[in-house]
C-alpha positions in Angstrom: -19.7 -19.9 -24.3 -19.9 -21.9 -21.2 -22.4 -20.8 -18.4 -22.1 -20.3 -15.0 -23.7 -22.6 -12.5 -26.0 -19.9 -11.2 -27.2 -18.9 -14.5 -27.9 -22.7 -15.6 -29.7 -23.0 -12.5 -31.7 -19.8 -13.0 -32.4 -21.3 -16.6 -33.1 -24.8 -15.8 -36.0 -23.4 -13.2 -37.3 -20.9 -15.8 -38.2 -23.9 -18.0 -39.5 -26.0 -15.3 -42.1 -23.2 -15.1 -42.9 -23.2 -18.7 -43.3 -26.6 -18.8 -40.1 -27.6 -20.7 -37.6 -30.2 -19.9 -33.9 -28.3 -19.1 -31.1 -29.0 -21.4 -28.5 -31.2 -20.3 -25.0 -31.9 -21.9 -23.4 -35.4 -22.5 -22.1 -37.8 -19.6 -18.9 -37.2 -20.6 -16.9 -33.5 -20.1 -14.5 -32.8 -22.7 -13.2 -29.8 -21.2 -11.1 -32.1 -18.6 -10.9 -32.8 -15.6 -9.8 -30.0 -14.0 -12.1 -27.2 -15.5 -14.9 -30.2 -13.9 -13.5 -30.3 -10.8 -13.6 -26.8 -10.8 -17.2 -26.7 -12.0 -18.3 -28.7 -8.9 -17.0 -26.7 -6.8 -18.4 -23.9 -7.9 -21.4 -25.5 -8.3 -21.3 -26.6 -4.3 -21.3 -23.2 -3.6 -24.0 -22.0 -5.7 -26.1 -24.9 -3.9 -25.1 -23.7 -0.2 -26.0 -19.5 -1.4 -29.6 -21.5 -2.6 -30.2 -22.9 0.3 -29.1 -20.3 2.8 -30.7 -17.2 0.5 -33.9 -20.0 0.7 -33.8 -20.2 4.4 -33.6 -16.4 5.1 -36.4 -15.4 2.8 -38.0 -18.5 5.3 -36.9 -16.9 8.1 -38.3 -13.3 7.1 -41.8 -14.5 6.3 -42.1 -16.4 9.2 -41.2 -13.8 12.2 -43.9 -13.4 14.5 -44.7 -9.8 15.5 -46.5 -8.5 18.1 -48.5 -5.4 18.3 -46.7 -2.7 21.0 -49.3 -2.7 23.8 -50.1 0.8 25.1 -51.8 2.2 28.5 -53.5 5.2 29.6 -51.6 7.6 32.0 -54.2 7.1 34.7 -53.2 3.3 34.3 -49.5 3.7 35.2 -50.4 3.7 38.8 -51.8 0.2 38.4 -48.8 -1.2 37.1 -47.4 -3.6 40.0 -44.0 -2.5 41.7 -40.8 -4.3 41.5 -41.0 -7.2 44.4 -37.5 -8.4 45.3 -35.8 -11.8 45.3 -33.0 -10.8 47.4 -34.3 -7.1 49.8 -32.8 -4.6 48.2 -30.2 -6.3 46.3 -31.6 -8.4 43.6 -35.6 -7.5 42.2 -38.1 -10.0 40.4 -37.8 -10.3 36.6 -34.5 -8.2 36.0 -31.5 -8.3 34.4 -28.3 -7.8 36.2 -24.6 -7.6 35.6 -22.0 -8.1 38.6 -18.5 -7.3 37.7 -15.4 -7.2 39.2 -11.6 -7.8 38.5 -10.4 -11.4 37.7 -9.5 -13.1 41.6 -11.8 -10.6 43.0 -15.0 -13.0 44.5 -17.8 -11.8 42.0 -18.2 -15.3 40.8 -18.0 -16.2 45.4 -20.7 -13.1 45.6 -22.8 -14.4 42.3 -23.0 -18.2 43.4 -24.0 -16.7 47.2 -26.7 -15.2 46.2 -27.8 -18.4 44.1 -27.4 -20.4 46.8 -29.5 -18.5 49.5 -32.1 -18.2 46.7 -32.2 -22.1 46.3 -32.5 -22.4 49.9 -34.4 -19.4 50.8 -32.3 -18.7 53.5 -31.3 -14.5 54.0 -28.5 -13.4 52.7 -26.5 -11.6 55.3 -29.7 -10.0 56.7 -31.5 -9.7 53.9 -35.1 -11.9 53.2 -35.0 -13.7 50.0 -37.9 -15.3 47.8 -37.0 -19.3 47.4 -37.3 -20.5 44.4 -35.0 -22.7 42.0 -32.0 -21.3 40.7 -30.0 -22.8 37.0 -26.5 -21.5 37.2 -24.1 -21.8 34.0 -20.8 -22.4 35.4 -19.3 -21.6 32.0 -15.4 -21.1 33.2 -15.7 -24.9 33.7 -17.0 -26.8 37.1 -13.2 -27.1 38.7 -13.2 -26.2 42.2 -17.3 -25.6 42.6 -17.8 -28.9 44.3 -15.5 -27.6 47.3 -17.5 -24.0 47.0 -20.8 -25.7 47.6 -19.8 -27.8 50.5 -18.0 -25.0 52.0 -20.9 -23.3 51.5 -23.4 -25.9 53.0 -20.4 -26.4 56.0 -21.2 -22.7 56.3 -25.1 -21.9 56.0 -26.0 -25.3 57.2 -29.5 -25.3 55.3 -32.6 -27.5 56.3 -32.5 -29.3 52.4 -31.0 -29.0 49.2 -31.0 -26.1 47.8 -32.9 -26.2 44.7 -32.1 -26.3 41.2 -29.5 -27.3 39.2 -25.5 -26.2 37.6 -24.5 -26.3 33.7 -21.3 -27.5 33.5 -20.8 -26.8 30.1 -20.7 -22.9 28.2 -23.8 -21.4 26.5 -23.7 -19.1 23.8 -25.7 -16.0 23.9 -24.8 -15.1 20.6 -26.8 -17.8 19.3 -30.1 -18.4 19.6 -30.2 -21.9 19.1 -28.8 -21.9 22.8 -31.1 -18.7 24.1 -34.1 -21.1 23.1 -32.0 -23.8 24.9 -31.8 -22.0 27.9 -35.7 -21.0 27.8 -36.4 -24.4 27.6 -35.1 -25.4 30.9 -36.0 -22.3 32.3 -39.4 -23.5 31.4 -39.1 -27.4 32.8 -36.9 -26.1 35.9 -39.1 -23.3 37.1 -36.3 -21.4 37.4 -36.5 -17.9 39.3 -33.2 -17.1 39.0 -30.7 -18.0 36.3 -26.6 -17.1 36.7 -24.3 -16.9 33.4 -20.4 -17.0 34.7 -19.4 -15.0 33.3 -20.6 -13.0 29.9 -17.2 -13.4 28.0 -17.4 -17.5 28.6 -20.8 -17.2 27.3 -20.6 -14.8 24.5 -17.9 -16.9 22.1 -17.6 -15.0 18.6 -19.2 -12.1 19.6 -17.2 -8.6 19.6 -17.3 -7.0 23.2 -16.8 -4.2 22.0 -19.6 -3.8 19.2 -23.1 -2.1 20.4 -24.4 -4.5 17.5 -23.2 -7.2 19.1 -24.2 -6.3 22.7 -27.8 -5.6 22.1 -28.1 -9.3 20.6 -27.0 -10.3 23.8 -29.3 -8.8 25.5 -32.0 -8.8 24.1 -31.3 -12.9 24.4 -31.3 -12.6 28.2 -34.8 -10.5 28.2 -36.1 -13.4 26.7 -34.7 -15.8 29.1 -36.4 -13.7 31.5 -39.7 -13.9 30.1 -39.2 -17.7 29.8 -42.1 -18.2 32.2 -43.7 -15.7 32.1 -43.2 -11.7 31.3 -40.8 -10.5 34.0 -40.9 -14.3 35.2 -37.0 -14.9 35.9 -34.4 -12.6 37.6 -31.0 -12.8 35.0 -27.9 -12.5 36.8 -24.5 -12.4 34.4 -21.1 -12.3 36.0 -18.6 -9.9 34.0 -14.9 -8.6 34.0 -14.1 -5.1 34.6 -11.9 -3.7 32.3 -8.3 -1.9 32.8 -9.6 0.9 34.8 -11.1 -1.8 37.5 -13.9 0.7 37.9 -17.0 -0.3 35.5 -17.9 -3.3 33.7 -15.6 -3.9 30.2 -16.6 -3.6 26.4 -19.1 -1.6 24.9 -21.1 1.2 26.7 -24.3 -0.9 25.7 -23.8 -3.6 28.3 -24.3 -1.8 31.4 -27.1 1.0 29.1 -29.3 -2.4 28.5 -29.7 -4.0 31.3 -31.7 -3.5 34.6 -29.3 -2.9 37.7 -25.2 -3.0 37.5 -23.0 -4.0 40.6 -19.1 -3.4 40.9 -16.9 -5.3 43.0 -13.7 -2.7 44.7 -11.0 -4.7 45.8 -7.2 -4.7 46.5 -7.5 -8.4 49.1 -11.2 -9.9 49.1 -10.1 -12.0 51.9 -9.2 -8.6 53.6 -12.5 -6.9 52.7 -14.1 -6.0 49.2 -16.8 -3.3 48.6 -19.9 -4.3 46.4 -21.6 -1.0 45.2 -24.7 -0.5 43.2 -23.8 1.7 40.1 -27.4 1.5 38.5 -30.5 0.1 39.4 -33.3 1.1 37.3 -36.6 0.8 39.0 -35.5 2.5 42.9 -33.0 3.8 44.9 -29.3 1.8 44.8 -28.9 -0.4 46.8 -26.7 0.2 49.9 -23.2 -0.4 49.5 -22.1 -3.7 51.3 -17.9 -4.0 52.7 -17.5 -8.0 52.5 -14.8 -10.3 52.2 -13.9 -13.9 51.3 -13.4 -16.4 54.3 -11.9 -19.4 54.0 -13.6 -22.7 55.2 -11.6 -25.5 56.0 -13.3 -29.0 54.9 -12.4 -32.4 55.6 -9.8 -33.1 52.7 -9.3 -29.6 51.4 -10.9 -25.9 51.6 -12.6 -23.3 49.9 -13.7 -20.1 50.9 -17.9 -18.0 51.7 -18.8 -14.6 51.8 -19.2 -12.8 54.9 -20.0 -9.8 55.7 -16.9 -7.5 56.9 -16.1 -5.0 59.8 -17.0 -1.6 58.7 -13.4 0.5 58.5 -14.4 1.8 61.5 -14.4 -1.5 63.4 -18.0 -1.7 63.5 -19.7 -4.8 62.4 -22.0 -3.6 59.9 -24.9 -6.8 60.3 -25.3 -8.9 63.0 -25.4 -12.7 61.6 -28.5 -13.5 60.8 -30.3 -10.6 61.6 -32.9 -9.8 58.9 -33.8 -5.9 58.1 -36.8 -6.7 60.1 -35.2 -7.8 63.2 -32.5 -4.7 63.0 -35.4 -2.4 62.3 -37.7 -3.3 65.5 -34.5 -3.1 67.6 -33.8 0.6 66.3 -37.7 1.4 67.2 -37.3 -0.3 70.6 -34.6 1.8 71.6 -36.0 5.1 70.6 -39.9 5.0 70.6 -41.6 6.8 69.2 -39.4 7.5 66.4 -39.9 8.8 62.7 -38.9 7.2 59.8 -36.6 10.0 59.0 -34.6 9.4 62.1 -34.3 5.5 61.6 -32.8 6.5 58.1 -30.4 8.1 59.6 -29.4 5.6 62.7 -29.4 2.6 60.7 -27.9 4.3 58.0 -30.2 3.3 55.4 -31.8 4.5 51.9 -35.7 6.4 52.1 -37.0 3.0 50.2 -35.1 0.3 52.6 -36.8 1.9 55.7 -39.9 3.0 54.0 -40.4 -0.8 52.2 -39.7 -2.4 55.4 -41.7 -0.2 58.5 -44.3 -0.7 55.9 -44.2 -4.9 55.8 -43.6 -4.4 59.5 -46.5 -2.7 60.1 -49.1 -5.1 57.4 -47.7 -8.0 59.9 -49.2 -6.0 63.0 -46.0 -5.7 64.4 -45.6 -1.8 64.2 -47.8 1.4 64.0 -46.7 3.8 62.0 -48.5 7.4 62.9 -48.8 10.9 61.3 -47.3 13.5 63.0 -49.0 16.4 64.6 -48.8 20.0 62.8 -46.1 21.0 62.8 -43.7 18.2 63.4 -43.0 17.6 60.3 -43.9 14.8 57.7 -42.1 11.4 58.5 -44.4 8.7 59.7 -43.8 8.0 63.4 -42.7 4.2 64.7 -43.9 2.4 67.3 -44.1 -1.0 68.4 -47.5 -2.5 68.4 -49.1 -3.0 71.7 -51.0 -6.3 71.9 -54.6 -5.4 72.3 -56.8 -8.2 74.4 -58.4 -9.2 71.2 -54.8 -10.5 70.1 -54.4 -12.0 73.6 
């Protein structure tokens, strides 16, 4: 009776490890050509289930593990606090997913927000960290030349922004490209890396599978820690699905990652509402009415964000104004004034005015005093008085 492939192979290396010489048959087949032809085949296959059964039993001996670290409860007030690349928008070492419908500007919105980070120029009023930014451009490199120069046209920065654009699509799904991707996050420097958009860069995966998703995911943490733990700020661009209302495929997308934006919009170029559905470590971030303008450029156009009237015709930002300069305006006209009341005139969140009355006053450009008994607990603004010392 004529034996398998496996089996002669499982044979042949019993008697290499005995010490006898395997049994061969004759050069020549005389069961034909066929039944060979056959044989080989099969025999290719056994060969690729040896190799690949060899390299995952490789694969499981060599995984690196790394003891959980623990901390006492007294130590948790150690632990540093969330610093922000983009005030109150984007934070330091997170993941992020900003989705929209297709035509909507998420992908405008996403490559704004890289930009004023590679320039470290505010974005609409809000102080960014500079640093260098790697953006996948993975629905192809077609019209972002005329985005950038509009872009430049519009912001007018003092040098090139930093960093650099892939022009080709990653895959997420496999890791060959997640330790691709660490790499240059590595060489770059990279504080901020853009992936447009997560179907583009998950090819083969099923959206819909949590199995699927947390691979994902778990690839983009390590793309954060690249540099360092919490080193890189991970910003993935994503479709919304029929409903238009939350970002599409399975639940574990938006449940794994750090903060989720959603883009609202019927015309962009009439106005579009960005909202902050989760954010993980603080309060959401204020909701922001934009819309898409279009530049006009020498040969052609292309289109920036800008901020939008308010639907009640008020102008929600000045241009440029940073939440600094708004914030010492507010105090100005209404010293002294508590926090609690600045909250409510500039219509922001506890942590916005909190976070920035507090940098305000560590530049000595505030006071911020207790109230007396009975006047309740906010913190009470002033502007600092230049003492002669300071003179």
């Amino acid at each position: 009776m004529t034996r398998s492939v496996r089996e002669t192979f499982v044979a042949e290396d019993d008697q290499h490890h005995n010490g006898s010489k395997p049994e061969h048959d004759g050069l020549v087949d005389p069961r034909g050509e066929d039944e060979a032809i056959q044989d080989a085949i099969e025999a290719a296959k056994d060969d690729l289930y040896i190799r690949e059964e060899a390299k995952r039993q490789h694969d499981a001996e060599n995984i690196g593990w790394v003891e959980p670290r623990t901390i006492g409860f007294g130590g948790l007030k150690d632990l540093p606090a969330p610093e922000s690349l983009i005030g109150g928008y984007l934070d330091k070492g997170t993941v992020t997913i900003l989705s929209g419908p297709s035509g909507k500007g998420k992908s405008f919105i996403a490559l704004d927000w890289g930009l004023s980070v590679a320039s470290g120029l505010p974005w609409l009023g809000h102080e960014v960290v500079a640093g260098s930014v790697l953006y996948v451009a993975a629905e192809g490199t077609q019209g972002q030349a005329k985005r950038y120069e509009a872009w430049l046209q519009e912001h007018n920065p003092d040098h090139e922004p930093m960093g650099q654009m892939v022009i080709d699509p990653v895959n997420l799904a496999d890791d060959q490209y997640i330790q691709w991707l660490i790499a240059q996050v590595k060489e770059g420097g990279h504080v901020l890396v853009i992936l447009d958009t997560w179907a583009k860069c998950t090819t083969g995966a099923e959206e819909n599978s949590a199995r699927d998703t947390g691979v994902i995911i778990a690839g983009l943490y390590k793309v954060r820690d690249a540099i360092e733990e919490n080193g890189t700020t991970v910003l993935v661009v994503h479709h919304t699905g029929y409903d238009t209302k939350r970002a599409r495929g399975s639940s574990a997308i938006v449940a794994g990652v750090d903060n989720v934006y959603d883009i609202d919009a019927d015309d962009p170029h009439d106005m579009l509402t960005l909202k902050c559905s989760k954010r993980k470590d603080g309060e959401p971030a204020d909701p922001l009415i934009l819309r898409i303008q279009q530049v006009d450029l020498p040969v052609s156009s292309s289109c920036v964000v800008v901020e939008a009237a308010a639907p009640d015709g008020d102008s929600a930002t000045p241009p440029g104004a940073t939440d600094s300069d708004l914030l010492l305006e507010a105090i100005r006209k209404a010293e002294p004034i508590s926090q609690k009341e600045l909250e409510t005139v500039l219509e922001w969140t506890q942590t916005r005015t909190s976070t920035t009355t507090g940098d305000l006053e560590a530049d000595g450009k505030i006071d911020r005093t207790r109230p007396l008994r009975g006047e309740g607990r906010s913190l009470i603004c002033t502007i600092k008085t230049a003492s002669e010392d300071d003179q």
